[in-house]
Steps between C-alpha positions, in 0.01 A plus 500: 500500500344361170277193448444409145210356350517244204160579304440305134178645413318158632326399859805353643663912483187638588514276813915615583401844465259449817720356660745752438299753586378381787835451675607852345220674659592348836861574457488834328765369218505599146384227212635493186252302298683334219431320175760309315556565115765294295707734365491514089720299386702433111334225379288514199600875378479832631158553415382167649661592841394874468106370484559222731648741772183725424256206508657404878510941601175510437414165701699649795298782509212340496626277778593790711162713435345188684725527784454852512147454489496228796779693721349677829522911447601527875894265382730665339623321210733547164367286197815333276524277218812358541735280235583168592587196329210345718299616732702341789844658376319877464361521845843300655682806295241754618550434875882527494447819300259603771615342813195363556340433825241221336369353203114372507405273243160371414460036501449354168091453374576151513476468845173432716378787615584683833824326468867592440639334229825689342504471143812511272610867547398476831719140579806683305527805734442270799831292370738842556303810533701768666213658690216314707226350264148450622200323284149544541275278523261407155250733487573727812371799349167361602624438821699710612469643886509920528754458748748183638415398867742261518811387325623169580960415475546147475800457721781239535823530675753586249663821373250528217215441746614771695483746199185402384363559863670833491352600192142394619501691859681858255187430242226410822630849663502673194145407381424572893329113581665239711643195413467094551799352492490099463740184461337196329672189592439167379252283694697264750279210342670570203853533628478210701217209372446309793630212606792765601762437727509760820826653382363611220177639626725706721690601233192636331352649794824672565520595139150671520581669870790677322284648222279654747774650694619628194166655432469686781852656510442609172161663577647621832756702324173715314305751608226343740239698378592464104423050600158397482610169581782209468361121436692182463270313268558108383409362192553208296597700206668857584414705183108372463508667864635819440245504147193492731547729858207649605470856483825593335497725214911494386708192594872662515769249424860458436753391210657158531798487695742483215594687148571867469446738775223774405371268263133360564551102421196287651596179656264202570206614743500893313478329152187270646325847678560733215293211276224417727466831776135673534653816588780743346847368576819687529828334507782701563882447361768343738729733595294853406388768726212439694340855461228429225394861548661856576383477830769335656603176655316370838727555786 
C-alpha cells in the first residue's frame, strides 16, 4: 500500500513528512512524497507560460530536494511533482491514481504550536478525500516519538464508528503497539441541569449504560492482546476531550454519518478535534476499507 505525503517546501511539509514516515516505517508501506505544480496554462502568451511553468519546475524541485533531504534512508519513497489545479485537487487525483492507503498532511503555521490545526488544503481533502487523511500536529518534527506506543480510536456506535475502530486496531497491529479505545459522552450535568425530573435522569443513565455496553462488544470482538484498554469517559464538551487524552499519540476517527461513501467528510466533533488535537489525527472515510496498511485487516 501507498501513503502519500503533501510537502510545500515550508515547516508545515517538513512536519507531514515525519509523520509519514513514521507510520511508513512501522507499516513497511511505500510513500510517494508529492508536490503540487499548476500546470502552465494559455494566458499571457506562449512564452509567458513557457517561463512561468519553468519558474514553478524549478520551485518543485527545490521543494522536493528538501523532502528528500528530511526523508529517513531506512523508507522507501518515490519523489513527484504532480499537476493540480490546487494542491487539494493534485493529491485527491494522485490517490485515485495510486489507490492510496493514506494521505499525511502537515497543520497550517497559524496554529499554536503542538496543535493540529488543518489549513486550507488540508480542510479541502478532509471535505471528500478518497483515502484516509491524517494531520500532524504544528511543529511535530520537533516532537516527534521514534516509535508510537499507543494509538488511541475514538469510538461511537454507528457504522462509521465501527470502521474507524477497524482501521485503528489493522494500523495498532501493523505498527505492532496496542490500542485504547474510548467513547466520550457528554457529562450528565450537562444533559440533564438539575432540577431534573427522575424520568429523565433514568433516561440519561440508561442512555450512558448503553454506550458502555456498546464499548465493550466492540472491543470484545478485537484481538485481546492488540487492546490496551477501553474507557467510557464524560465530559461537558466531547471534542475538547478527545483534543487532550493522556498519553495518546494518533486519535483515529470516523467520517460523519452521511454524504458519499469512501469519501472522508468531517462532521461536528472531527471538525472541532482536527482544529484543536495535540496529537496526529487520522480520520478515515465512511464506507472504505479498514486496512490502512498491506498487512491485513484484524480478525
Amino acid at each position: 500500500m501507498t501513503i502519500i505525503i503533501g510537502v510545500n517546501g515550508t515547516s508545515s511539509g517538513d512536519d507531514a513528512l515525519v509523520l509519514g514516515s513514521l507510520l511508513a516505517r512501522c507499516t513497511g508501506d511505500d510513500m510517494i512524497v508529492a508536490v503540487v505544480m499548476p500546470a502552465a496554462s494559455g494566458r499571457g502568451g506562449p512564452l509567458w507560460s513557457l517561463g512561468r511553468f519553468a519558474a514553478m519546475s524549478g520551485r518543485a524541485d527545490e521543494v522536493l530536494a528538501r523532502a528528500h533531504a528530511l526523508t529517513p534512508a531506512d523508507v522507501r519513497a518515490d519523489f513527484r511533482a504532480v499537476p493540480g489545479r490546487s494542491a487539494a485537487g493534485g493529491l485527491h487525483a494522485l490517490a485515485e491514481q495510486v489507490h492510496a492507503s493514506l494521505i499525511v498532511l502537515g497543520s497550517t503555521g497559524r496554529g499554536p504550536v503542538g496543535r493540529v490545526l488543518a489549513g486550507g488544503t488540508a480542510a479541502r481533502l478532509l471535505s471528500g478525500s478518497p483515502a484516509p487523511v491524517a494531520v500532524a500536529p504544528r511543529e511535530f518534527r520537533t516532537q516527534a516519538p521514534e516509535r508510537l506506543d499507543q494509538i488511541t480510536a475514538a469510538y461511537i456506535d454507528t457504522p462509521e464508528g465501527n470502521v474507524a475502530l477497524d482501521a485503528a486496531a489493522a494500523l495498532a497491529r501493523s505498527v505492532d503497539t496496542r490500542l485504547l479505545v474510548i467513547t466520550v459522552v457528554p457529562s450528565p450535568d450537562l444533559l440533564v441541569p438539575p432540577p431534573a425530573q427522575p424520568p429523565m435522569k433514568e433516561f440519561v443513565a440508561g442512555a450512558l449504560d448503553s454506550a458502555g455496553e456498546a464499548l465493550d462488544l466492540a472491543v470484545a470482538g478485537l484481538p485481546p492482546e492488540l487492546v490496551r484498554a477501553s474507557e467510557i469517559v464524560e465530559a461537558d464538551y466531547v471534542a475538547a476531550a478527545l483534543a487532550d487524552l493522556p498519553d495518546t499519540q494518533l486519535l483515529v476517527c470516523g467520517s460523519r454519518a452521511y454524504g458519499p461513501l469512501r469519501r472522508v467528510l468531517l462532521g461536528e466533533v472531527s471538525s472541532e478535534v482536527i482544529r484543536t488535537a495535540a496529537y496526529p489525527v487520522l480520520v478515515v472515510p465512511r464506507g472504505s476499507d479498514p486496512t490502512l496498511s498491506g498487512h491485513g485487516p484484524v480478525g
